[in-house]
Each structure stands twice: as structure tokens, then as C-alpha cells.
PyMOL commands that place a pseudoatom at each C-alpha (Angstrom):
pseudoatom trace, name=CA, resn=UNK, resi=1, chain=A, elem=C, hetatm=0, pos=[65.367, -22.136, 10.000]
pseudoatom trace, name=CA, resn=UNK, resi=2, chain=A, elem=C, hetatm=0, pos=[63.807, -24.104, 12.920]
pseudoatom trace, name=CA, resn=UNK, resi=3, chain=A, elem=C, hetatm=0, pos=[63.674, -22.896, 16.183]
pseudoatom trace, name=CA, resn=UNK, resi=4, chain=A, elem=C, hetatm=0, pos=[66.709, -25.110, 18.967]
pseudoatom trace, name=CA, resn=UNK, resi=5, chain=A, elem=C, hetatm=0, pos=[64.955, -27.272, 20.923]
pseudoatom trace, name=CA, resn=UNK, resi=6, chain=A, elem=C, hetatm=0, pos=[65.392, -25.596, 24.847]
pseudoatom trace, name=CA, resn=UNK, resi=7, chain=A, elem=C, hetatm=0, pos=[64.444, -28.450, 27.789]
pseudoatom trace, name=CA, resn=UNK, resi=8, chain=A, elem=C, hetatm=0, pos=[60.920, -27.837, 29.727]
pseudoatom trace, name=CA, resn=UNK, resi=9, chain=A, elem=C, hetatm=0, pos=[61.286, -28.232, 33.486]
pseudoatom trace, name=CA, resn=UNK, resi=10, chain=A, elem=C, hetatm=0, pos=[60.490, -32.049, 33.187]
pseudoatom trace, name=CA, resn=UNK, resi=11, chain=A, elem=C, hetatm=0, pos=[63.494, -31.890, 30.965]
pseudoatom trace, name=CA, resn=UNK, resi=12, chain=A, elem=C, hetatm=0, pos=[65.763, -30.120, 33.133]
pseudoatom trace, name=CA, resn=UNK, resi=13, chain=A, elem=C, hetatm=0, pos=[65.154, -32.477, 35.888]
pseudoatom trace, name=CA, resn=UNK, resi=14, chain=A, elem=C, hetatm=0, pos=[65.329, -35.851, 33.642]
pseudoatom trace, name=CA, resn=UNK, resi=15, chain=A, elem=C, hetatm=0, pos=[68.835, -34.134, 32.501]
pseudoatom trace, name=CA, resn=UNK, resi=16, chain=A, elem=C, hetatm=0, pos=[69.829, -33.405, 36.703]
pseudoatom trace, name=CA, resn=UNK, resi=17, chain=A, elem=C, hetatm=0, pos=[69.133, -37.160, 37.330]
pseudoatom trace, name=CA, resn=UNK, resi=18, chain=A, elem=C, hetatm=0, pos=[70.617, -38.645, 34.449]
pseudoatom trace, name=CA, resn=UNK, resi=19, chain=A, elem=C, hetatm=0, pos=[73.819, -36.323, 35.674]
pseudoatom trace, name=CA, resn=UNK, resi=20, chain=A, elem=C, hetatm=0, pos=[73.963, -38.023, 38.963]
pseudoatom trace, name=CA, resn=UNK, resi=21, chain=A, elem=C, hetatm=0, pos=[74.163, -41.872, 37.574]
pseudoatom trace, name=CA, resn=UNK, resi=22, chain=A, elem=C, hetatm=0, pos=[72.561, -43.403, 33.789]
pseudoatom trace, name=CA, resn=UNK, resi=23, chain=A, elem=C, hetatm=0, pos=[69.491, -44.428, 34.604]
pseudoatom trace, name=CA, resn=UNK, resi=24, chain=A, elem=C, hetatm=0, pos=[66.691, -46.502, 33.034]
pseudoatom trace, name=CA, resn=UNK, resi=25, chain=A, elem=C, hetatm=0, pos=[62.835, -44.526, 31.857]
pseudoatom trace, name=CA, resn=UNK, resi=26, chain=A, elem=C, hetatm=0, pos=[61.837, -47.144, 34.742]
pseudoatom trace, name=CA, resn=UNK, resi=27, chain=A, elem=C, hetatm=0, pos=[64.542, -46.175, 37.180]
pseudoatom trace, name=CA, resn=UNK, resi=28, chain=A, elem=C, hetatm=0, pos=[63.445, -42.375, 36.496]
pseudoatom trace, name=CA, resn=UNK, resi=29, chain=A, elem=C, hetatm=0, pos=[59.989, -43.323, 37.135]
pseudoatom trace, name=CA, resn=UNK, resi=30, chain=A, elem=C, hetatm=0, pos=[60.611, -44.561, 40.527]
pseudoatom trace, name=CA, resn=UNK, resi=31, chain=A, elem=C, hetatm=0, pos=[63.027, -42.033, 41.542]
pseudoatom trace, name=CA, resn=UNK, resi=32, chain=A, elem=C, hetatm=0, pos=[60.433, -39.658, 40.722]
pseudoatom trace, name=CA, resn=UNK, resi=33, chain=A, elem=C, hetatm=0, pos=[57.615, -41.349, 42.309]
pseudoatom trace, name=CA, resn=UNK, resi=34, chain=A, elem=C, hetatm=0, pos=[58.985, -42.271, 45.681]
pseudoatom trace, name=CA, resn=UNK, resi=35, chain=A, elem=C, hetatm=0, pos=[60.742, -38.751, 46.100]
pseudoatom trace, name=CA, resn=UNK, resi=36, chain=A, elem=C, hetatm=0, pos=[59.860, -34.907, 46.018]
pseudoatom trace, name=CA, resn=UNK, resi=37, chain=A, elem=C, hetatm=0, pos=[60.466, -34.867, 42.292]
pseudoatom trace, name=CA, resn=UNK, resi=38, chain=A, elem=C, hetatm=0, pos=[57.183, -36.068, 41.902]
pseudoatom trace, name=CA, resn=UNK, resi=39, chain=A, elem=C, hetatm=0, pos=[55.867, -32.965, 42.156]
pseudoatom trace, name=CA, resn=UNK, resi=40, chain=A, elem=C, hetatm=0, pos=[57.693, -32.568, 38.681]
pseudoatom trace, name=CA, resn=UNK, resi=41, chain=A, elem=C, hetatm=0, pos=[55.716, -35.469, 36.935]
pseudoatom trace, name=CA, resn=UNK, resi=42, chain=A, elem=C, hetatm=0, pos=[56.349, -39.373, 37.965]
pseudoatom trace, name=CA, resn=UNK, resi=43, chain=A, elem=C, hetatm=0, pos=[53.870, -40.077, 34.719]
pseudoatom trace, name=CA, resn=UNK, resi=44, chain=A, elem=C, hetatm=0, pos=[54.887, -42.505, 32.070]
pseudoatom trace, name=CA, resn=UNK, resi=45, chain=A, elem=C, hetatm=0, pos=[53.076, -40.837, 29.823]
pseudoatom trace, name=CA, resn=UNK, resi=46, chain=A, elem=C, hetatm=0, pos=[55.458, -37.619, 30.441]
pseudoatom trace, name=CA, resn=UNK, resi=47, chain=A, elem=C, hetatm=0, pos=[58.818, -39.368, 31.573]
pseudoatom trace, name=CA, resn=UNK, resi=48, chain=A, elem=C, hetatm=0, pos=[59.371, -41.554, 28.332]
pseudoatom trace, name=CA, resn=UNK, resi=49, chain=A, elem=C, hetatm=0, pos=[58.340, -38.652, 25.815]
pseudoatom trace, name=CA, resn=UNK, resi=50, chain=A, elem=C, hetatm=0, pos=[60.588, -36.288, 27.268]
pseudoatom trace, name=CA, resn=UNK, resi=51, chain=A, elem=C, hetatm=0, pos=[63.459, -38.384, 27.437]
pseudoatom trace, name=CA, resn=UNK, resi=52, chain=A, elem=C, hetatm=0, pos=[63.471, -39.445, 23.684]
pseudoatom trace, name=CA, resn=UNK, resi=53, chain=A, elem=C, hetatm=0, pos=[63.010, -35.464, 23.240]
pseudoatom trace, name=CA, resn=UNK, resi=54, chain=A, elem=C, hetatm=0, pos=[65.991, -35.100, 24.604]
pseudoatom trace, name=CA, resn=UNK, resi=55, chain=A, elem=C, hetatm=0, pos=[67.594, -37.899, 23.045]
pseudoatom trace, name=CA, resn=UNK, resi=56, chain=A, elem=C, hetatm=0, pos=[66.239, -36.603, 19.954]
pseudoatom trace, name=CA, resn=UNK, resi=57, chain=A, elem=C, hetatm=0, pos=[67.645, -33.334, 20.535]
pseudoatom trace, name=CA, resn=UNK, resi=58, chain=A, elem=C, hetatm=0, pos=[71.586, -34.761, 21.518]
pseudoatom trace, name=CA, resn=UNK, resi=59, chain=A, elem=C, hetatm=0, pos=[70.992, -34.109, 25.294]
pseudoatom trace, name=CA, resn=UNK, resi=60, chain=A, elem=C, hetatm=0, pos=[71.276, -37.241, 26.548]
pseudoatom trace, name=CA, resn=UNK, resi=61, chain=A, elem=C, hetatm=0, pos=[71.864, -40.799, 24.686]
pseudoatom trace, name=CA, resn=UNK, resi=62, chain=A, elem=C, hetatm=0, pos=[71.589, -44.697, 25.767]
pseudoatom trace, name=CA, resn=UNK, resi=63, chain=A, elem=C, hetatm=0, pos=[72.556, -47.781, 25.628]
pseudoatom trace, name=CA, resn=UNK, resi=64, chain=A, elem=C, hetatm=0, pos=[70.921, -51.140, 25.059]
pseudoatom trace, name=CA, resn=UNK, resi=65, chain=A, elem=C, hetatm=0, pos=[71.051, -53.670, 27.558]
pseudoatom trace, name=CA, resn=UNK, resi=66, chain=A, elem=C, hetatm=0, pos=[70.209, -57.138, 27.220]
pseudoatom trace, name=CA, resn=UNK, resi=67, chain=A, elem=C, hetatm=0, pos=[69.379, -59.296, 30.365]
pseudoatom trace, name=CA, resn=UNK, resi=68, chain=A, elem=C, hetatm=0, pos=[68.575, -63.199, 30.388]
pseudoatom trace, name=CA, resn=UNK, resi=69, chain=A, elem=C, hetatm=0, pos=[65.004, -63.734, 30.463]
pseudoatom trace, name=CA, resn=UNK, resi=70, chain=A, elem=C, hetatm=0, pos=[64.209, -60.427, 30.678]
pseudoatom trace, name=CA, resn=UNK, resi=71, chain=A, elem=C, hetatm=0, pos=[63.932, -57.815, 28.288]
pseudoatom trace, name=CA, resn=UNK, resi=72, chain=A, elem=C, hetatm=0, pos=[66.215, -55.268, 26.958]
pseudoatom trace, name=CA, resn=UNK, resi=73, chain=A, elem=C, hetatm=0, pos=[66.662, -52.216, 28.945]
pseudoatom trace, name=CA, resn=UNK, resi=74, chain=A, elem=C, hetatm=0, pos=[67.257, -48.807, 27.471]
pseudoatom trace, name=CA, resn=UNK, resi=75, chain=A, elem=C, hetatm=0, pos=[69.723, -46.603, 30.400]
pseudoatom trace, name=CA, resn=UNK, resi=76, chain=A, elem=C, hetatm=0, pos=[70.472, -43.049, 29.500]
pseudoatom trace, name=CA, resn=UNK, resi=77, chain=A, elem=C, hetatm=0, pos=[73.441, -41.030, 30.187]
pseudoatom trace, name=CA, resn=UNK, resi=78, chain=A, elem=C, hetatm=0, pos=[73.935, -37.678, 29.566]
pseudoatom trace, name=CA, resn=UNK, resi=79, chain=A, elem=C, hetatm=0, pos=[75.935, -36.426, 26.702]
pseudoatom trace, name=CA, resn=UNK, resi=80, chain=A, elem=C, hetatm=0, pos=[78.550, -33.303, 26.449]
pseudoatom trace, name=CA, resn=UNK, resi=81, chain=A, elem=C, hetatm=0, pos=[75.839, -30.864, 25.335]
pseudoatom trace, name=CA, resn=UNK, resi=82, chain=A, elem=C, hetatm=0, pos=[73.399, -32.225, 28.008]
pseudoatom trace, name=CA, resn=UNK, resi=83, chain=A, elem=C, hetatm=0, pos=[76.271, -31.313, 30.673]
pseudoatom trace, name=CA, resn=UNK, resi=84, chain=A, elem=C, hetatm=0, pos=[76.872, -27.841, 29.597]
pseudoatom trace, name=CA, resn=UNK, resi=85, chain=A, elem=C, hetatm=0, pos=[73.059, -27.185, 29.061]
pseudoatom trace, name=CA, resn=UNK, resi=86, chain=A, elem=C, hetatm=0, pos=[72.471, -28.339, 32.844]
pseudoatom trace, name=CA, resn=UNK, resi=87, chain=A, elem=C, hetatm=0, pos=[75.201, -26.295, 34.229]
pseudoatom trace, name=CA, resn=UNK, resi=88, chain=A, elem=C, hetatm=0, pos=[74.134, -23.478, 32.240]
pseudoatom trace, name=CA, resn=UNK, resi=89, chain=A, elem=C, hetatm=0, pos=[70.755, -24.182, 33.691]
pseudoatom trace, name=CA, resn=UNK, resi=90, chain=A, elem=C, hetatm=0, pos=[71.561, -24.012, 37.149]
pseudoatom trace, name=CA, resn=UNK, resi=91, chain=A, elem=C, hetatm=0, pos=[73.685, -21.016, 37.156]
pseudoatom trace, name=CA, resn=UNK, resi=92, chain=A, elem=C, hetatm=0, pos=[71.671, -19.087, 35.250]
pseudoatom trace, name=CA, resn=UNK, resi=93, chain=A, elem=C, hetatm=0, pos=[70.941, -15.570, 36.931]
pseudoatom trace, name=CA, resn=UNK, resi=94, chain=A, elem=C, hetatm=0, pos=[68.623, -15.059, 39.420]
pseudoatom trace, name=CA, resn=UNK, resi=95, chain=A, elem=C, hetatm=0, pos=[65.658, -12.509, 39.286]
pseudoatom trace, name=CA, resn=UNK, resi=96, chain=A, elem=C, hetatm=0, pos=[63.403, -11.167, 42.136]
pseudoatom trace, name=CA, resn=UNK, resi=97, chain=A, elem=C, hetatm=0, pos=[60.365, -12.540, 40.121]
pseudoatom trace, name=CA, resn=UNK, resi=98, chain=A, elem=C, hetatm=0, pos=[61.922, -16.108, 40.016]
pseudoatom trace, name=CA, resn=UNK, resi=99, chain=A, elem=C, hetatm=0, pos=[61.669, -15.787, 44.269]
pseudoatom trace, name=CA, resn=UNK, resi=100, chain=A, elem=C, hetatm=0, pos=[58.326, -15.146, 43.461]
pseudoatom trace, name=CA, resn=UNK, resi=101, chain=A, elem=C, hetatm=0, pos=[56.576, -17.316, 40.985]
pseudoatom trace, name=CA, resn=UNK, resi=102, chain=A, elem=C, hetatm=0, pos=[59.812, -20.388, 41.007]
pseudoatom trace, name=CA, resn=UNK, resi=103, chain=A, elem=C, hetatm=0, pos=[61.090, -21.081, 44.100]
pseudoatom trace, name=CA, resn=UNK, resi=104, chain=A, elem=C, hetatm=0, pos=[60.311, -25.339, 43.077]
pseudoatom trace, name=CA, resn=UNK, resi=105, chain=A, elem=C, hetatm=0, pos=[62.391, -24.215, 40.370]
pseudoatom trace, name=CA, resn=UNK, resi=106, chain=A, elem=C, hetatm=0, pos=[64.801, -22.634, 42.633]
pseudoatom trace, name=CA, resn=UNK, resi=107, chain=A, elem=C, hetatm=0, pos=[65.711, -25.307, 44.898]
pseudoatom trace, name=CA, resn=UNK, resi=108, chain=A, elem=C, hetatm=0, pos=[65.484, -28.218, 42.061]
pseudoatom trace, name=CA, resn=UNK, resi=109, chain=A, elem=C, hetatm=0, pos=[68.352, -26.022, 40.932]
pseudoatom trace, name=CA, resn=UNK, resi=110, chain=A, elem=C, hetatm=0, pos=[70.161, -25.968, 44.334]
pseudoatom trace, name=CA, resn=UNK, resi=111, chain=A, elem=C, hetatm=0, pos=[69.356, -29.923, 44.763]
pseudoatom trace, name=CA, resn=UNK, resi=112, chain=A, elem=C, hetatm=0, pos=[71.112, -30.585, 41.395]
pseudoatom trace, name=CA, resn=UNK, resi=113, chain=A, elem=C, hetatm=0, pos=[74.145, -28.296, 41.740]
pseudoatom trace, name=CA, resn=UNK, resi=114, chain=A, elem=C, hetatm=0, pos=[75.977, -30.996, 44.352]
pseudoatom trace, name=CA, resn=UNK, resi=115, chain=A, elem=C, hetatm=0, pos=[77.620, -33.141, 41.053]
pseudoatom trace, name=CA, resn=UNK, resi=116, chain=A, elem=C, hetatm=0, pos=[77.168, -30.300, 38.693]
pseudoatom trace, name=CA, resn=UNK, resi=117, chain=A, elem=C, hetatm=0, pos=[78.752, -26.852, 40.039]
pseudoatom trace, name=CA, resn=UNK, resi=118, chain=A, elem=C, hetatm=0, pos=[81.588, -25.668, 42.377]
pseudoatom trace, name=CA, resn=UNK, resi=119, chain=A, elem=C, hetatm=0, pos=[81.769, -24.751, 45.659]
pseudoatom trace, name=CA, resn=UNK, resi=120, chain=A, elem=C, hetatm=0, pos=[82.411, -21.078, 44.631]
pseudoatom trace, name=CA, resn=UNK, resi=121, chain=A, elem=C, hetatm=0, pos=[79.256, -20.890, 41.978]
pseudoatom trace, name=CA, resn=UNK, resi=122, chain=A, elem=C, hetatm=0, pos=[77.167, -22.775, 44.960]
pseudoatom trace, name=CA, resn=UNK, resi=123, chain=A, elem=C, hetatm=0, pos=[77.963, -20.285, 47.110]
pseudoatom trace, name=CA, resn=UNK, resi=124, chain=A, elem=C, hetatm=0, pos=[77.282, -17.444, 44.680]
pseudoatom trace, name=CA, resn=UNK, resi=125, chain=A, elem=C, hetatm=0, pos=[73.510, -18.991, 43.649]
pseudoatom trace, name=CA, resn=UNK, resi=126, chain=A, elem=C, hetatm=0, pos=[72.726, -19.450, 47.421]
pseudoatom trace, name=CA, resn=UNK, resi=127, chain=A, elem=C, hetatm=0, pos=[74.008, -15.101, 48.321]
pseudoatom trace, name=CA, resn=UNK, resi=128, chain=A, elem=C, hetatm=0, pos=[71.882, -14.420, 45.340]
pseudoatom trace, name=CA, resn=UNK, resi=129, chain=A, elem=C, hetatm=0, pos=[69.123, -15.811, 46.544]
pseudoatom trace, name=CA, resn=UNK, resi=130, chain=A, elem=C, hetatm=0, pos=[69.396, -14.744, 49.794]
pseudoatom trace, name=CA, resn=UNK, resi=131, chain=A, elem=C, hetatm=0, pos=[69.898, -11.120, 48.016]
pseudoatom trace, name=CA, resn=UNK, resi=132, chain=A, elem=C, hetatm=0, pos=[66.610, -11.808, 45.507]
pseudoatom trace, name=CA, resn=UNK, resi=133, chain=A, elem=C, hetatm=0, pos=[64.748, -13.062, 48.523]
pseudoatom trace, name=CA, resn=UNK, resi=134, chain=A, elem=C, hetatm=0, pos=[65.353, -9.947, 50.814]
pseudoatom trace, name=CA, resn=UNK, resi=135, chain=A, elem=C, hetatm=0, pos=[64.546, -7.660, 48.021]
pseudoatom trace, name=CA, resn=UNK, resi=136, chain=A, elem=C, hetatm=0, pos=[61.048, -9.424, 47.499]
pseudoatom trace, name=CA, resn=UNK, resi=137, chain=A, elem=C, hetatm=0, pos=[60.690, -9.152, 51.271]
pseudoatom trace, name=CA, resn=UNK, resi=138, chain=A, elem=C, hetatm=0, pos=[61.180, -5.403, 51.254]
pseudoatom trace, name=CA, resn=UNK, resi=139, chain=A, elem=C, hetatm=0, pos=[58.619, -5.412, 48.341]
pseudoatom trace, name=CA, resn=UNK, resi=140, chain=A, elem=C, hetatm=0, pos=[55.863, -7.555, 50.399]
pseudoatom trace, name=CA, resn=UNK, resi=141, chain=A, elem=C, hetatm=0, pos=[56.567, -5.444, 53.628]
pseudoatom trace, name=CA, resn=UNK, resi=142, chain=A, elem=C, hetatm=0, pos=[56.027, -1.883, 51.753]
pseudoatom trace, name=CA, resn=UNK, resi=143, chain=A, elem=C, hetatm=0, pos=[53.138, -3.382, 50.135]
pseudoatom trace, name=CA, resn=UNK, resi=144, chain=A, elem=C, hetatm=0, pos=[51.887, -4.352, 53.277]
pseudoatom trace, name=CA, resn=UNK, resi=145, chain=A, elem=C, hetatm=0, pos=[51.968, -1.124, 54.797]
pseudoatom trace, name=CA, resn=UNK, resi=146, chain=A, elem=C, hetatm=0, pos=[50.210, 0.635, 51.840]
pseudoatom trace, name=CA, resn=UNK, resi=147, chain=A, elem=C, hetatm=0, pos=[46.978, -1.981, 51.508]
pseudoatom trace, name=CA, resn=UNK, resi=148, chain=A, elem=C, hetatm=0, pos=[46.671, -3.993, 54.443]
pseudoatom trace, name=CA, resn=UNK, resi=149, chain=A, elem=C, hetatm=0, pos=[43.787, -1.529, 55.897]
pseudoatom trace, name=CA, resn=UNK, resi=150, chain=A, elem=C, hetatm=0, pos=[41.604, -2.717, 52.614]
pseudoatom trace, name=CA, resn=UNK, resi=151, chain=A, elem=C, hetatm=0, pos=[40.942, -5.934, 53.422]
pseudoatom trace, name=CA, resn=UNK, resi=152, chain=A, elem=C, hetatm=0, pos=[41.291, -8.713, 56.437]
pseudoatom trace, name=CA, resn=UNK, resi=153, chain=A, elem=C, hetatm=0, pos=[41.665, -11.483, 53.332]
pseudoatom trace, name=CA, resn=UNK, resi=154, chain=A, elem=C, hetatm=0, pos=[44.486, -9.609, 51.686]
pseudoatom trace, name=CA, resn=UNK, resi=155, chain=A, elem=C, hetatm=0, pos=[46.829, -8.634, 54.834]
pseudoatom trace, name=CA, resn=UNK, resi=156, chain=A, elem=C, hetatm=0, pos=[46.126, -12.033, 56.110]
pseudoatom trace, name=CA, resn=UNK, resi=157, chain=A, elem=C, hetatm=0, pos=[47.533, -13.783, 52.895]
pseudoatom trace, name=CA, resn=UNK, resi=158, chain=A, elem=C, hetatm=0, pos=[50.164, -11.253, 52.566]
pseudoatom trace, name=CA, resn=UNK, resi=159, chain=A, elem=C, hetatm=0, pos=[51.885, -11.706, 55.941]
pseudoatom trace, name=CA, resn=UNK, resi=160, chain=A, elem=C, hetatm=0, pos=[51.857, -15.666, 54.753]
pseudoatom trace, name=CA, resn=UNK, resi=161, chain=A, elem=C, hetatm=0, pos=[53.572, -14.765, 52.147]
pseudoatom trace, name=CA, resn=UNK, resi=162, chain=A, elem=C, hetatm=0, pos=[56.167, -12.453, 54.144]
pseudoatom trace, name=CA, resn=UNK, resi=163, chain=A, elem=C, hetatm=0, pos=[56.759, -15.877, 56.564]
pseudoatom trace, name=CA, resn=UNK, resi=164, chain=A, elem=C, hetatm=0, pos=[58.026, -17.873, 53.986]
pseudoatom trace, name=CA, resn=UNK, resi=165, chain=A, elem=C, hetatm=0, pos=[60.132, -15.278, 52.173]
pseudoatom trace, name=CA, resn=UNK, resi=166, chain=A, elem=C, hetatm=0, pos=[61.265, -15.136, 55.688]
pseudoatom trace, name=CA, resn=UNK, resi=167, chain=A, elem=C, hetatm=0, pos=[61.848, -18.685, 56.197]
pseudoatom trace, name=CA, resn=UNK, resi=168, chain=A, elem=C, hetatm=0, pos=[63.932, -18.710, 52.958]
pseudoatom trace, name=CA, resn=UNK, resi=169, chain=A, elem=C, hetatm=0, pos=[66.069, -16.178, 54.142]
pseudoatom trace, name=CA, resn=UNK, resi=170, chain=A, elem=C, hetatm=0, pos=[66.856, -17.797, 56.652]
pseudoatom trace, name=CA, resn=UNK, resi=171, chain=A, elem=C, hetatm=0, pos=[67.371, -21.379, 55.042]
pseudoatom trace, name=CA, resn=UNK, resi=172, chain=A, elem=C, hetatm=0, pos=[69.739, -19.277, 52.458]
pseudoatom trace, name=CA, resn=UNK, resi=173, chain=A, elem=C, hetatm=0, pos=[71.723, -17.200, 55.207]
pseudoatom trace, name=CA, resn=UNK, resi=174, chain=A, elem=C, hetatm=0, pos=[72.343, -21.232, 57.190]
pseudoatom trace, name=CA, resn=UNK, resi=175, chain=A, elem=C, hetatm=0, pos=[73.094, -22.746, 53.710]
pseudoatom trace, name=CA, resn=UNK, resi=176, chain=A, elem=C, hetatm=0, pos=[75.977, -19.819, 53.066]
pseudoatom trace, name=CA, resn=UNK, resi=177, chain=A, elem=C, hetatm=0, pos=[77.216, -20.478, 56.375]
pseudoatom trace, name=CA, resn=UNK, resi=178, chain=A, elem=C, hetatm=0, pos=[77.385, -24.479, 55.718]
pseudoatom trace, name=CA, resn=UNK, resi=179, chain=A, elem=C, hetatm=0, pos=[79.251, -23.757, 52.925]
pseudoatom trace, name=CA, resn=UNK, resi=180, chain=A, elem=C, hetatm=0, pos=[81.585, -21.308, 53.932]
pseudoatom trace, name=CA, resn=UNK, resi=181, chain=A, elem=C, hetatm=0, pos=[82.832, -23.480, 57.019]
pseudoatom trace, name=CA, resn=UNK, resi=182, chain=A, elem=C, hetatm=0, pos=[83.051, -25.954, 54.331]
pseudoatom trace, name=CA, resn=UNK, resi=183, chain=A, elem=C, hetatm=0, pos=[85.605, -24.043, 52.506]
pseudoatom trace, name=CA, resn=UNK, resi=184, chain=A, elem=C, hetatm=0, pos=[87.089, -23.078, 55.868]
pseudoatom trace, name=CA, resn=UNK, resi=185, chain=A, elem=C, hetatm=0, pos=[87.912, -26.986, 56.552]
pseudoatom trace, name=CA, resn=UNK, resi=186, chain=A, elem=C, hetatm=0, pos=[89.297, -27.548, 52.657]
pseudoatom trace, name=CA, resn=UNK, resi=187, chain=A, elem=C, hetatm=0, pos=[91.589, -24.448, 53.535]
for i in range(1, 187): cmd.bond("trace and resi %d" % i, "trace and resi %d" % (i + 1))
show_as sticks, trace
zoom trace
């Protein structure tokens, strides 16, 4: 039996703009190129093969369109199973090791959630990262106090480290109160 086909990251981004309005490989390419998302790969060399994977694969599917004097142009959409594998994408769980080695990953998520998820599951994605992030932070700081003596090099890069989980605390605990003043204004 052969294995499902399961998006990369390039996919999972291709599938978050594709939610937001059908787009063209071309269109892609520039979205990607003239914002952040380039970090993800603006290449043609990626873009196109990863969209007819997931074309391929019943993620997404296009449509033909024929322009005078220029030629055809192939815009994507995404399909029924591309939905649900998005959402299911960017509410999956949350560990402390994803605060660690994904945070890109992490706020790609976030970025894409605004046509995708609710308020509610927003809101519950943003207090579990907040709750992921402080446990890292407790990690870094206990860590800190047991090997900082060692080596200059090591605390120095460590308390780095500690900043920006900081930072993203902080970004998370302003982002929960956005969004709760939000709901407070729909009630």
C-alpha cells in the first residue's frame, strides 16, 4: 500500500495562499518574493513542483484561462480536502519543542489562521503558545543557572535566547488581549 502524500512546509504555505484568493504559479511567485514568505522559497524551481504535487495529490485544483494575445494561465484554488488539511494544519497541537526549533512555522500558522479558523481556536493557538513559550523560558532560565559559570560564549548566547522567548511572550500575551477585546466588541 503506498504511503498518503502529507504537504512539506512549502506545501502548507502554497495551500494558506491559495486559501486566501486562487492564484496563478506566477502570482505565488511574486507574493512570495516581495513578502516574508520568501523565506519559505520564492524559487520557480520549488513553487511549480509543489503545486502540481498537490494538485496531484487532490489538494488543490485549477482552471485554465485563456487571455487574447497572451497565453493561457493556469490559477489554483483549493479543493475540500486542501481546506480541511490546512485547518488541520494550523490547529494542530502545540509542543514546547515546536517554540524551540519552529517558531517560522509557528507564526506562518498564526498569519494563515485569519480566513481559516475562529476566533475561539485563534485564541486557543495564541494561550498555547504563550503557555509553550513560558515553559521553554523556565527551561532556558534553570539551564542558565546550572552552566552559565562554564563558559562566557554559552551564557552569552543563552540569555539571547531567553530575550526572544521573552519577546514572544509578550507578542502572545498583546495578541490574546487584541483578541479578547475583539470578542468583547462582537458581544
Amino acid at each position: 500500500m503506498a504511503r498518503q502524500y502529507s504537504p512539506t512546509l512549502l506545501g502548507y504555505v502554497l495551500l494558506g495562499l491559495l486559501n486566501q484568493l486562487p492564484r496563478s504559479g506566477y502570482d505565488v511567485r511574486m507574493e512570495m518574493e516581495t513578502t516574508s514568505l520568501g523565506n519559505f522559497s520564492s524559487s520557480p524551481g520549488s513553487i511549480y513542483p509543489a503545486l502540481q504535487l498537490l494538485k496531484k495529490n487532490g489538494f488543490i485544483d485549477s482552471e485554465i484561462f485563456h487571455r487574447s494575445r497572451l497565453k493561457p494561465r493556469e490559477v489554483f484554488h483549493l479543493t475540500e480536502k486542501g481546506k480541511k488539511t490546512l485547518h488541520a494544519w494550523l490547529l494542530k497541537r502545540l509542543a514546547v519543542s515546536d517554540i524551540r526549533d519552529n517558531l517560522s512555522e509557528l507564526m506562518l500558522r498564526f498569519r494563515f489562521m485569519e480566513e481559516t479558523a475562529s476566533d475561539p481556536e485563534t485564541l486557543r493557538f495564541l494561550t498555547d503558545f504563550r503557555r509553550k513559550a513560558k515553559t521553554y523560558f523556565s527551561i532556558l532560565k534553570s539551564e542558565t543557572r546550572a552552566r552559565t559559570e562554564s563558559s562566557l560564549h554559552y551564557a552569552l548566547s543563552l540569555q539571547r535566547e531567553i530575550s526572544m522567548i521573552q519577546m514572544h511572550i509578550e507578542w502572545a500575551g498583546e495578541a490574546i488581549a487584541a483578541f479578547e477585546a475583539l470578542k468583547s466588541k462582537k458581544a
